[in-house]
N, C-alpha and C positions, 0 to 999 in steps of 0.2 A: 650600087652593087654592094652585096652585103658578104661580108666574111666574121668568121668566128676562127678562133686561131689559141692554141694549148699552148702554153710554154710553162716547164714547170706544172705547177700547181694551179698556174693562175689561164685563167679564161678570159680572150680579149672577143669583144665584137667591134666589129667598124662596117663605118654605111659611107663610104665615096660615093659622092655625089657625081653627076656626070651633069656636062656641058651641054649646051644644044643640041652642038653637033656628036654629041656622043664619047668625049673624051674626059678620062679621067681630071678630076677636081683637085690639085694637090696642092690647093691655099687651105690654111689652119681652118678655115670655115666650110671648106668644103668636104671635112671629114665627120662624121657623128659618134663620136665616142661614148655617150652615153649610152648604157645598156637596157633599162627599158626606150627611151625614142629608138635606138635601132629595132628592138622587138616589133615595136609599134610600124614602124616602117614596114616593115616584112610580114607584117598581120596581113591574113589575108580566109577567105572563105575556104570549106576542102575545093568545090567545085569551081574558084579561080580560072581561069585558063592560063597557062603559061605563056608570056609574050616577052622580044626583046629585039630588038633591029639585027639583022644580020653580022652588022659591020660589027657589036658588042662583040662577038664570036674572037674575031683578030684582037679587039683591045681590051681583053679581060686580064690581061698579065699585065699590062700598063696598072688597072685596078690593085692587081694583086701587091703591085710595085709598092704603089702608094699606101695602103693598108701596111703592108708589110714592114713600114721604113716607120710610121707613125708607131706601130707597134712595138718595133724595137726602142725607139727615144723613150717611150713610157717607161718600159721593162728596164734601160739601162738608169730611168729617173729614179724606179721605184728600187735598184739594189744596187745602189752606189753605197758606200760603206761612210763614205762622206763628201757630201754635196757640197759643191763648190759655191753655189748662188749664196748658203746663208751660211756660212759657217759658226758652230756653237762652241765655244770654250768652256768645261765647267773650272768650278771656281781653284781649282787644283791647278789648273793650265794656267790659269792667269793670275795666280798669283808667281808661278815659275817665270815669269815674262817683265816681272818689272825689274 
């Protein structure tokens, strides 16, 4: 299931992948972040014919969940003012520190 989603200035696409049985994917692997392979994914001819199982109908908002929640982590990764995983000190901080 493909979503494109605005926040800001910035432009997300995400491709959840679905299950056998038609349920959304929300292991790290089951999402496609990258912006041309989702393009590629969704390529498709004009005269295509539109198809999708019924049941997709009821769990497309399951989809939208999982996009939705991947998207935010990115968005809160990409303007956190300071990220916790690396933290930088310039040499000004640390010399205040000894």
């Amino acid at each position: 299931m493909f979503f494109c989603a605005v926040v800001g200035d910035r432009t997300y696409l995400r491709f959840v992948l679905a299950s056998e049985d038609w349920r959304a994917n929300a292991d790290d692997d089951g999402i496609v972040r990258e912006v041309g392979t989702c393009l590629r994914l969704i390529e498709c001819e004009e005269d295509t014919p539109t198809w999708y199982p019924d049941t997709l109908q009821e769990q497309v908002y399951d989809f939208w969940e999982v996009a939705q929640q991947d998207i935010w982590t990115d968005w809160m990764r990409e303007t956190d003012p300071a990220p916790t995983s690396n933290p930088r000190c310039g040499p000004y901080l640390a010399c205040g520190s000894r």
